[in-house]
C-alpha positions in Angstrom: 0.0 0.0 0.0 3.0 2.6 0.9 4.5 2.0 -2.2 1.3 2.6 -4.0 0.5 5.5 -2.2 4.6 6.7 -3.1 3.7 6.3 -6.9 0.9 8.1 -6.7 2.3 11.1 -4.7 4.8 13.4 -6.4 8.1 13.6 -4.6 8.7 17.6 -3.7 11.4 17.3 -1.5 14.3 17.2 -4.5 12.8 20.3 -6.5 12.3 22.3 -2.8 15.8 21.4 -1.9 16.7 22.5 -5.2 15.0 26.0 -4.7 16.5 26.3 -1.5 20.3 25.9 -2.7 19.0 28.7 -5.5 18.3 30.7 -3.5 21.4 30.6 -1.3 23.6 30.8 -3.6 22.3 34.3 -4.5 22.2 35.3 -0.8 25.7 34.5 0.0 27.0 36.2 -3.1 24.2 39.5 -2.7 25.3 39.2 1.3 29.1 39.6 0.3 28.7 42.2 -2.2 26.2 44.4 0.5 29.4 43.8 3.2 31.8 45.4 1.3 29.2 48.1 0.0 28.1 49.1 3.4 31.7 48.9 3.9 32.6 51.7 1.8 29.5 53.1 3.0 27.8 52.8 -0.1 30.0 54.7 -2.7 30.4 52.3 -5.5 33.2 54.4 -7.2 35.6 54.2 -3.7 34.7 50.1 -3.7 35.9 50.1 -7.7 39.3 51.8 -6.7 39.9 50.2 -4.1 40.4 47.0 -5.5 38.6 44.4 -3.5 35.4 43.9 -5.5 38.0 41.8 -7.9 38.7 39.9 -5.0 35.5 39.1 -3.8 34.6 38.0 -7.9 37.5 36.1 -7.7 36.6 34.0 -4.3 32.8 33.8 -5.6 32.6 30.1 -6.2 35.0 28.4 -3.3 33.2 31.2 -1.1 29.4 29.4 -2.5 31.0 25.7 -2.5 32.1 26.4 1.7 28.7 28.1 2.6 26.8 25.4 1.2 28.3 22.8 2.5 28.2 24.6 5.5 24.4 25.1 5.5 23.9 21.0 4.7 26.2 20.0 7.7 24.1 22.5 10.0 20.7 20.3 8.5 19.6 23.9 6.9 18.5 21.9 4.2 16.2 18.8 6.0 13.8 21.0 8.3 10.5 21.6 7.6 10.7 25.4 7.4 7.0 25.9 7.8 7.4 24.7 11.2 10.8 26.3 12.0 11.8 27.4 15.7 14.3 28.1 18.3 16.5 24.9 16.9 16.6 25.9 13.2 17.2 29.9 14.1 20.6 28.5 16.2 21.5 26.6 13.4 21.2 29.4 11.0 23.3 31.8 13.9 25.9 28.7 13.8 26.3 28.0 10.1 26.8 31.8 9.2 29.1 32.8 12.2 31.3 29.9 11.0 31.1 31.3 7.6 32.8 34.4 9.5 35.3 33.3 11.3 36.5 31.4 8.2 36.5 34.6 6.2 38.7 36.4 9.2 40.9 33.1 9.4 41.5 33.3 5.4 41.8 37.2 5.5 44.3 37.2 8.6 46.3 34.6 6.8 47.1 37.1 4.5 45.7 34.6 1.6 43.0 37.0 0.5 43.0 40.4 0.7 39.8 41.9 2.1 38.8 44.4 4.6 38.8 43.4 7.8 35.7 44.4 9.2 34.5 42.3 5.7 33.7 38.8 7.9 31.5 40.3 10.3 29.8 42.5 8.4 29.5 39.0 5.8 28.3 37.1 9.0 25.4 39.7 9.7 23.7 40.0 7.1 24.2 36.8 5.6 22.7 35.2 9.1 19.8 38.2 8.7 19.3 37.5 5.2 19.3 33.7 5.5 16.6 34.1 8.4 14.2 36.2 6.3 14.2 33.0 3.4 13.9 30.3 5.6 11.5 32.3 7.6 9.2 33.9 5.0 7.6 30.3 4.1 6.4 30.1 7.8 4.7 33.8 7.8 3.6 32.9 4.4 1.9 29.7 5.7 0.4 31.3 8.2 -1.0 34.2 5.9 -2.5 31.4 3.8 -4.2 29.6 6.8 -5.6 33.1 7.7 -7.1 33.6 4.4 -9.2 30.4 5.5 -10.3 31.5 8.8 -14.0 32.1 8.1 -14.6 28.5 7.9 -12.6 27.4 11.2 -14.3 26.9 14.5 -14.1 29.2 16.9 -12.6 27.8 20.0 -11.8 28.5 23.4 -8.5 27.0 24.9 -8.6 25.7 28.3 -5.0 25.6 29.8 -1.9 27.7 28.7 0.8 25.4 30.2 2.6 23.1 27.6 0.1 21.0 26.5 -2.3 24.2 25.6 1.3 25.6 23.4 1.5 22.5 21.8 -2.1 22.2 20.7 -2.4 26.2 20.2 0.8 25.7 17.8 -0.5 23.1 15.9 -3.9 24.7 15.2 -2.1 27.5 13.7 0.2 25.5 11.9 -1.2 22.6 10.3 -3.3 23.4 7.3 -5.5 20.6 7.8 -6.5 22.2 11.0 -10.1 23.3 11.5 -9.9 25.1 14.8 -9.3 29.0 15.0 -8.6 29.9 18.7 -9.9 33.2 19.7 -9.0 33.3 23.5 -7.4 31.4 26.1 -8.6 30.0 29.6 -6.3 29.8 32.8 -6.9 29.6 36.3 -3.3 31.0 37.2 -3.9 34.9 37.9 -0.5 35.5 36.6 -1.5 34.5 33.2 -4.2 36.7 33.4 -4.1 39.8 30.5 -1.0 38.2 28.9 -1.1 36.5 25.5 0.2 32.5 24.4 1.1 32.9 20.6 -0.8 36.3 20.0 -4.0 34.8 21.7 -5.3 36.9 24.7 -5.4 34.9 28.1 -9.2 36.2 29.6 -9.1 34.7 33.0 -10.0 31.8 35.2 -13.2 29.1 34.6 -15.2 32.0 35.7 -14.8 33.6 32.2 -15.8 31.0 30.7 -19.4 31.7 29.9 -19.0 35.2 29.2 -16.2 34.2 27.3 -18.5 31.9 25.0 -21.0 35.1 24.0 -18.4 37.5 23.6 -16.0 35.7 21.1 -18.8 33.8 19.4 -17.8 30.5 20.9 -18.7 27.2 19.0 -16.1 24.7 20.3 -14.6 24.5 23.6 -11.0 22.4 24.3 -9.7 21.1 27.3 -6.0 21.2 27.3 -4.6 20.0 30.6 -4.1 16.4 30.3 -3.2 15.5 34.2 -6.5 17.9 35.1 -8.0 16.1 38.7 -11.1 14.3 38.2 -12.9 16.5 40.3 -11.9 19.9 38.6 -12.5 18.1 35.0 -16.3 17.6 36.5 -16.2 21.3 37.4 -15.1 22.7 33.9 -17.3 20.2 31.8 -20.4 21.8 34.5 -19.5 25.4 33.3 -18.7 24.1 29.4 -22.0 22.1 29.7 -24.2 25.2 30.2 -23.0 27.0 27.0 -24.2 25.0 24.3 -20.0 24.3 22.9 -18.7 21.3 21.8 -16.5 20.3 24.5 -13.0 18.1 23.9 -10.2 17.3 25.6 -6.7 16.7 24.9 -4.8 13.0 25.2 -1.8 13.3 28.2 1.1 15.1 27.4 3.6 12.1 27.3 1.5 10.0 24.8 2.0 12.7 22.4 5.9 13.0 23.5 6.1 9.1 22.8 4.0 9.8 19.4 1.5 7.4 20.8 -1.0 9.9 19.3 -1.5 13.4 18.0 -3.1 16.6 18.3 -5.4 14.7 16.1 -6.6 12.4 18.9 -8.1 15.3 20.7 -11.7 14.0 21.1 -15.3 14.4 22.5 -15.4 14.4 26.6 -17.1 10.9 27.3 -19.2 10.6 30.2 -17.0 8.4 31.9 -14.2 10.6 32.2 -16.1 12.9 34.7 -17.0 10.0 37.1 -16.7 11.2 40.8 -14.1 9.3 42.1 -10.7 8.3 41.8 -9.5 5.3 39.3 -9.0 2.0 41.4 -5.4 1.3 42.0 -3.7 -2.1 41.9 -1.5 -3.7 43.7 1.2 -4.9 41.3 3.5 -6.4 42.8 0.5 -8.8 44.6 -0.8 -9.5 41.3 2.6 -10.8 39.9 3.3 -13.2 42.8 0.0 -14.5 42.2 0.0 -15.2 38.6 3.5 -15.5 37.2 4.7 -18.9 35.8 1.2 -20.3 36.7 -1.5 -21.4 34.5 -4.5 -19.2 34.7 -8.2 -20.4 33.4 -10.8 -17.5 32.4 -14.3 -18.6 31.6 -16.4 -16.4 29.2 -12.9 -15.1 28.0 -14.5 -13.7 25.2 -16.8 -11.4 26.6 -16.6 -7.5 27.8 -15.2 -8.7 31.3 -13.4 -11.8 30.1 -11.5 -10.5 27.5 -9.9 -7.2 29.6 -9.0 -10.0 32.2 -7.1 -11.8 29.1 -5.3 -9.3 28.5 -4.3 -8.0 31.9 -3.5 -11.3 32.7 -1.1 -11.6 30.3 1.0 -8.9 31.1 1.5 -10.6 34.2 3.1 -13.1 32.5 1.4 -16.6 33.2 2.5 -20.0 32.3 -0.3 -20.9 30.1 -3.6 -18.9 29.4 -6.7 -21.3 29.0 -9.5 -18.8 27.7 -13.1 -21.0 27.3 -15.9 -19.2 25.7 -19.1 -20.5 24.0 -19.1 -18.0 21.3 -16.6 -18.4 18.5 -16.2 -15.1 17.1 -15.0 -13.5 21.0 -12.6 -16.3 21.6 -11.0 -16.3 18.3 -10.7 -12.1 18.1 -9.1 -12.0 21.7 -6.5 -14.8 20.7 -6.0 -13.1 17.3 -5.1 -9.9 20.0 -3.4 -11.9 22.3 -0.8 -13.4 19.3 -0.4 -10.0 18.2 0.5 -8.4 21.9 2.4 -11.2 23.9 3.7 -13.9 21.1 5.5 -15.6 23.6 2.5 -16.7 25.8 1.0 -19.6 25.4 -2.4 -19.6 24.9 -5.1 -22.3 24.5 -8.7 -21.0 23.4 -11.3 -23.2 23.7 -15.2 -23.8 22.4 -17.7 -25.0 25.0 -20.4 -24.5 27.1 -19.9 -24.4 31.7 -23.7 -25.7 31.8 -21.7 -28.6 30.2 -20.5 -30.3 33.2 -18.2 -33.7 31.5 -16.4 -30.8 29.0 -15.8 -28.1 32.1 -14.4 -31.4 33.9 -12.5 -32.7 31.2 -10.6 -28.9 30.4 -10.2 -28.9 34.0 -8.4 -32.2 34.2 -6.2 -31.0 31.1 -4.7 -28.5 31.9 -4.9 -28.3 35.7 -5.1 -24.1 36.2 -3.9 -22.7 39.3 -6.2 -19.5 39.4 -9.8 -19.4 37.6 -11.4 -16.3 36.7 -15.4 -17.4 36.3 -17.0 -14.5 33.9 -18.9 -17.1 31.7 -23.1 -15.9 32.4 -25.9 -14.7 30.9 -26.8 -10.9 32.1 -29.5 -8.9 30.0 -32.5 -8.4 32.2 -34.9 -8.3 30.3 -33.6 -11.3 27.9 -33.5 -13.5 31.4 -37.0 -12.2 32.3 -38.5 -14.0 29.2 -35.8 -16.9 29.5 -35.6 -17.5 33.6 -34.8 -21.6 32.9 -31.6 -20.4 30.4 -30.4 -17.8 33.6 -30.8 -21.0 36.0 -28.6 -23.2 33.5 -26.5 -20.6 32.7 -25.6 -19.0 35.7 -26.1 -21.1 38.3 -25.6 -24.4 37.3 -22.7 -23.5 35.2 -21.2 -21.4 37.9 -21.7 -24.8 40.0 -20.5 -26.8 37.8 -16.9 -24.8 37.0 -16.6 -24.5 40.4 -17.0 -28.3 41.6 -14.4 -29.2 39.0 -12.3 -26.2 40.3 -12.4 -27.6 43.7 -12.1 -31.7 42.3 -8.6 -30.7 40.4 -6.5 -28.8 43.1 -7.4 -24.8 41.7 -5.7 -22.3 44.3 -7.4 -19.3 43.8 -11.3 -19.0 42.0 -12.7 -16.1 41.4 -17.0 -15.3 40.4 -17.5 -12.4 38.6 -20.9 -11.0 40.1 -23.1 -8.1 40.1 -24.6 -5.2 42.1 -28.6 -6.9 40.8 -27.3 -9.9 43.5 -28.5 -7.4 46.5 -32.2 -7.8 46.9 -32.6 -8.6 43.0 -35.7 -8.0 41.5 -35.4 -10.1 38.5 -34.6 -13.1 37.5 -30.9 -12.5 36.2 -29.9 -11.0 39.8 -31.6 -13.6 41.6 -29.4 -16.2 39.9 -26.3 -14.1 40.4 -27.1 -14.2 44.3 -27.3 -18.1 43.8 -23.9 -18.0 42.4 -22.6 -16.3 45.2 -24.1 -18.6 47.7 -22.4 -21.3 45.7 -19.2 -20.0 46.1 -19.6 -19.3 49.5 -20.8 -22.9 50.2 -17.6 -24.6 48.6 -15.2 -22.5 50.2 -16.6 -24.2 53.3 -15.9 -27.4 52.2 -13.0 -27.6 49.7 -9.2 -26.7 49.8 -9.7 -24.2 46.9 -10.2 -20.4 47.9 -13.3 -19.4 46.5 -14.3 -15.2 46.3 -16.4 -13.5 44.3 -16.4 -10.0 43.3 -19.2 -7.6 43.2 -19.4 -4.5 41.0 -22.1 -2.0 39.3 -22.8 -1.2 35.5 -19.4 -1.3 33.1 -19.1 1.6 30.8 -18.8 0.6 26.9 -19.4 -3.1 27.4 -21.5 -4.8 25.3 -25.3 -3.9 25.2 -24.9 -0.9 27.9 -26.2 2.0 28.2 -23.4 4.9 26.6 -22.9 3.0 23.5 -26.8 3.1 22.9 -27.0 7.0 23.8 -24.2 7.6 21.1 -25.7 5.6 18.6 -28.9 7.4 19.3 -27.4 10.5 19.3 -25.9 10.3 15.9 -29.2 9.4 14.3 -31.2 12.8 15.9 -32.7 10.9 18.8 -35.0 10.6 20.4 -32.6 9.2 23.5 -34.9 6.7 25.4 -34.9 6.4 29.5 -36.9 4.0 31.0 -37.3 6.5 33.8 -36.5 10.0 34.9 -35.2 8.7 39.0 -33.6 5.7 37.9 -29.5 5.6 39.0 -27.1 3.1 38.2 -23.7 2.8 39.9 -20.9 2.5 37.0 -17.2 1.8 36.1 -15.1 1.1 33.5 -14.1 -2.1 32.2 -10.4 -1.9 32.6 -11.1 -0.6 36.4 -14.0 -3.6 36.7 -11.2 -6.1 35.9 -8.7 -4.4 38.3 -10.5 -5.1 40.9 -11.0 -8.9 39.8 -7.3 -9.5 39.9 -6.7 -7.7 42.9 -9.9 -9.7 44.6 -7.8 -13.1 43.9 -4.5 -11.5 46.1 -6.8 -10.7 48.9 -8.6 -13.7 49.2 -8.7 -16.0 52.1 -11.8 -17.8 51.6 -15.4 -17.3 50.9 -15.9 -13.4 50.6 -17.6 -11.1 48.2 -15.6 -7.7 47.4 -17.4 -5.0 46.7 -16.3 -1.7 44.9 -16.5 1.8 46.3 -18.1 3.4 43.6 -18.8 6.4 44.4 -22.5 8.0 44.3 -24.9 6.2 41.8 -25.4 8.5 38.6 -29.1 9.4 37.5 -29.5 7.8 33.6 -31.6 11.0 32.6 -28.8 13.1 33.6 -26.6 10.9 32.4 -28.4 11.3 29.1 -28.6 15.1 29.3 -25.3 15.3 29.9 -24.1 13.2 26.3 -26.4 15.2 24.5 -25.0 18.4 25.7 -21.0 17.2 25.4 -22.5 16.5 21.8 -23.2 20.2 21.3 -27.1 19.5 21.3 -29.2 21.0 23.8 -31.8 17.7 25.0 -35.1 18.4 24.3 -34.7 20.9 21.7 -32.4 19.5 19.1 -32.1 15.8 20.8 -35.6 15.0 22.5 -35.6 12.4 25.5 -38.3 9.8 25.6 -39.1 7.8 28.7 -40.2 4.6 27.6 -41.1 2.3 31.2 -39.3 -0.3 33.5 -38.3 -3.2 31.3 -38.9 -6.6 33.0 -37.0 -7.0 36.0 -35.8 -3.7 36.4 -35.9 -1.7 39.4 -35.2 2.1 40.0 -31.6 1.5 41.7 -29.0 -1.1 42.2 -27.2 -1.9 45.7 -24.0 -3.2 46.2 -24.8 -4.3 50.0 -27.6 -6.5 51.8 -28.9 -4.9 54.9 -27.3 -7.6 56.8 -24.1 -7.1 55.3 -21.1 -5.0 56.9 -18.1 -3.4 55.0 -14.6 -4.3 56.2 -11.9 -2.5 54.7 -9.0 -4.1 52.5 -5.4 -2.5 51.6 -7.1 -0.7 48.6 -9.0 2.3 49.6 -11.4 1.3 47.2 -12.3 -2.3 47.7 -14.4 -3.3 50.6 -15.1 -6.9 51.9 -19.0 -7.6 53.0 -19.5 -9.7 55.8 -21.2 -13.4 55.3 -24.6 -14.0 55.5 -25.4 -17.4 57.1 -27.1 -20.4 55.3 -27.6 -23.9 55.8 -25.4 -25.7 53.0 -26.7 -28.6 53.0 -30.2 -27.2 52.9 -28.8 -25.5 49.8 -27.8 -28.0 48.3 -31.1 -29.5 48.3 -32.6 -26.9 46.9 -30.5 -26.6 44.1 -30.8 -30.2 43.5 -34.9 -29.4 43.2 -33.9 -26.0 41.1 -32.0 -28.8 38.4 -35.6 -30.5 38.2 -37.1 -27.8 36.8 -38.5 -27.6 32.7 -39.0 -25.1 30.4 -42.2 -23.6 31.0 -42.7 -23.8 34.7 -41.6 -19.9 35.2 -43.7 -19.1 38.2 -42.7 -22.5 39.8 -38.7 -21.1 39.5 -39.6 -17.7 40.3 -41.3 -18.6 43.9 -38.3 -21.8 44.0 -36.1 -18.9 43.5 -37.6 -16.8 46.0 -37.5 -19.4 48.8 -33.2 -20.0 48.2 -32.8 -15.9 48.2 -35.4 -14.1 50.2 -34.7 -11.1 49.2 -35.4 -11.6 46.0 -38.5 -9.6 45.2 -39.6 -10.0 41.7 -40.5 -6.9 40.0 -43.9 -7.6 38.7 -44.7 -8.3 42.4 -43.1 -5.2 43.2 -44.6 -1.6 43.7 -41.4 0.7 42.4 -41.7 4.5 43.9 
């Protein structure tokens, strides 16, 4: 493709190179003859007589030969002079004070004679002149890209450190640029009234607004990259409130390590404004626990198990054994895996957990030290008209992976679980609960330590809620809420599987982590909110439509039963909940009768389902408020 693209594409650098060394050559010569002119301040009869115009004539081509040389050993001929700076000005200073100290040296040595204020008269204005060419293509660059102004955006830049320079710089620059900034935003006071790259610095956030009307606002850009979570909510409040585009710039070291470019400047998403800090790992816990040991992940080619893939392998595990149901996952996240860590051995296979002989026989296989169970069903509403597939699915497979886990000597065995396990209302949480109680049960009564880990909504996985609002967005709308008061707790996915990993390090036996997640976010806010980071305002240009509960649903999730505690762990962020008591052997039983159940006998699971979790309230029984 490159060298199709090469053919295609005229080369200019030979012909501009070829201008360049032109245009020198008449510089140096014009610059030698305006030394000795000056020299004889300007009377062209004196600078006859004397003799020394001969001279110069004489010395014209070694002179031209030395210069230009010169000028390619100082790299005067490989920078791109529309973006010249600081570096190429010193190399222009360097390359024609060398041209007069050379002069003096040959002058002094009595081998030509010249006068001898000649070299640094030579040196000045062949260093002024020389600055003027290179120079002129940069002014005239940015003459051109003024010419085009009326079609730009007009933007506010928020941040005049060395991230706002660098983007400021660029948008000026780059002809491809579509960005015109008009004034500058900076909470430092001593920035106040000065200007960044003839662009006026207004003020602090509190300009912001009346910023927007003055200057005819349209787009809005954040340019601090290591901007607190907290003061990033505060700006996007203000930006939010003036009908602007917001966007924000990538950190400052992935554009030093030309991991991306101005270019990757991009829309705010929601989840970079959530309220609280980004969970932090224990690394060093993490690499005890999984280097040099083989490491199973169920569901591997899901949202979850597939960021736990590749986390996992950059803690470098013997083997990874990634078993999915769905083909398509499991062979893109092994295609990913090849590609990031050749040297891990992977083994990627097809099958079912509700299938307990295949879960047994992968088990006795390959023998993992650590399972990571993400394999379930999890939509809602799909398990409200499918309660029998959740039971198979979740529980039963859940049971099954982790009977074999226990039979074949696993260490560590992790459930991957949900904030719809606390007093569930439907079907899908209900089952989740189940799995817990599973867990819990077998860490009683096997060598294996069993945990699971309990965590709210995942932003951008598959099926949730951001995606769909994007999507909707970009078609006109209308958004559609099921409710105006429901909340929903969230996280990312790299954060969500974080907190998976760490789970294994801290687990003795039997718990259930739970996340600190901060406050629960209102879905019609969050809505509002997308629309507006859009540059829509919701309701006028993007209406909102609240369609009803879907089956199951329920105004707001919990991440603790009332008769669970929180205990704290080493992260600040990851709480333990205390045990609720069962009978396991009672359990068992009931699970035994849950297996007996057929398709079509809903209301018999649902009240079967009720009696093994009592909270479990189902929502068509349920008044919500």
């Amino acid at each position: 493709m490159s060298s199709l693209n090469s053919k295609k594409a005229p080369n200019l650098l030979l012909p501009r190179i070829t201008l360049l060394v032109i245009l020198d050559i008449i510089v140096i010569n014009l610059s030698a003859f305006m030394a000795l002119f000056i020299r004889y301040e300007f009377d062209y009869a004196t600078l006859i007589a004397s003799g020394f115009l001969d001279t110069l004539t004489q010395i014209a081509v070694p002179n031209t030969v030395v210069m230009l040389l010169l000028f390619w050993l100082l790299q005067l001929y490989s920078s791109l002079w529309g973006f010249a700076g600081a570096d190429e000005l010193i190399h222009i200073f360097a390359a024609t004070m060398l041209a007069g100290l050379l002069h003096s040296l040959v002058i002094f040595s009595g081998l030509v004679s010249l006068p001898r204020s000649f070299p640094i008269l030579y040196g000045m204005l062949l260093c002024v002149c020389t600055m003027i060419m290179r120079f002129s293509y940069r002014f005239l660059r940015r003459i051109r890209s003024g010419i085009g102004m009326s079609g730009r955006q007009r933007t506010m830049l928020i941040g005049a450190g060395q991230a706002g320079a660098l983007v400021l710089r660029e948008f000026k620059n780059s002809r491809f640029s579509r960005n015109q900034v008009v004034c500058i935003v900076d909470d430092d006071p001593n920035k106040k009234g000065r200007q960044l790259m003839g662009v006026k610095i207004i003020g602090g956030r509190d300009m912001i607004q009346t910023a927007v009307k003055k200057y005819n606002i349209n787009e809005i850009i954040l340019a601090i990259p290591s901007v607190p979570t907290q003061a990033k909510k505060e700006i996007w409040e203000i930006c939010s409130k003036t009908g602007c585009k917001f966007k924000q710039m990538p950190g400052i070291y992935q554009l030093a390590n030309g991991e991306v470019s101005i270019q990757a400047i991009r829309e705010i998403d929601i989840e970079d404004l959530l309220e609280r800090d980004v969970v932090k790992v224990d690394m060093g816990g993490l690499s005890d626990l999984i280097r040099g040991k083989t490491v199973m992940v169920t569901g591997g080619g899901g949202s979850i198990g597939s960021e736990l893939c590749r986390q996992l392998a950059s803690y470098q595990p013997k083997e990874l054994v990634i078993f999915d149901i769905y083909e398509n996952n499991a062979y893109a996240i092994e295609q990913e895996l090849h590609s990031s860590y050749p040297d891990l051995t992977t083994h990627v296979l097809i099958g079912s957990v509700r299938d307990e002989h295949r879960i047994d026989s992968v088990m006795e296989q390959f023998r993992p030290a650590i399972v990571y169970h993400a394999a379930a069903h999890k939509h809602v509403p799909l398990m409200e008209r499918s309660p029998l597939e959740a039971v198979k699915n979740n529980i039963f497979g859940t049971y099954n992976t982790a009977r074999a886990a226990a039979k074949y000597g696993v260490e560590h065995f992790v459930l991957i679980s949900t904030d719809k396990a606390v007093n569930p209302t439907n079907v899908m949480g209900a089952s989740k609960r189940v799995c817990e109680m599973v867990i819990q049960s077998m860490a009683d009564s096997s060598d294996t330590c069993f945990a699971a880990v309990r965590f709210g909504n995942v932003l951008g996985s598959n099926g949730s809620v951001i995606p769909l609002f994007r999507e909707q967005i970009k078609k006109g709308g209308p958004v559609t809420v099921t409710h105006p008061d429901i909340t929903r707790f969230f996280m990312t996915i790299p954060e969500a599987v974080s907190l998976v990993l760490q789970a294994g390090a801290y687990a003795k036996g039997g718990e259930i982590f739970v996340l600190d997640m901060g406050d629960p976010v209102k879905i019609s806010d969050l809505a509002h909110n997308m629309i507006r980071l859009s540059g829509f305002e919701p309701n006028v240009d993007i209406p909102i439509v609240y369609t009803g509960l879907r089956p199951g649903e329920k105004l707001y999730e919990e991440l603790l039963m009332s008769e669970e505690g929180l205990t704290k762990t080493a992260n600040d962020l990851i709480y333990v909940g205390q045990r609720t008591d069962f009978d396991p052997d009672s359990f068992l039983e009931d699970l035994t009768a849950l297996r007996q159940l057929e398709e079509g006998q809903d209301a018999l699971l649902r009240t079967h389902l009720r009696h093994m979790v009592p909270t479990y309230a189902p929502a068509l029984e349920t008044v919500h408020s």
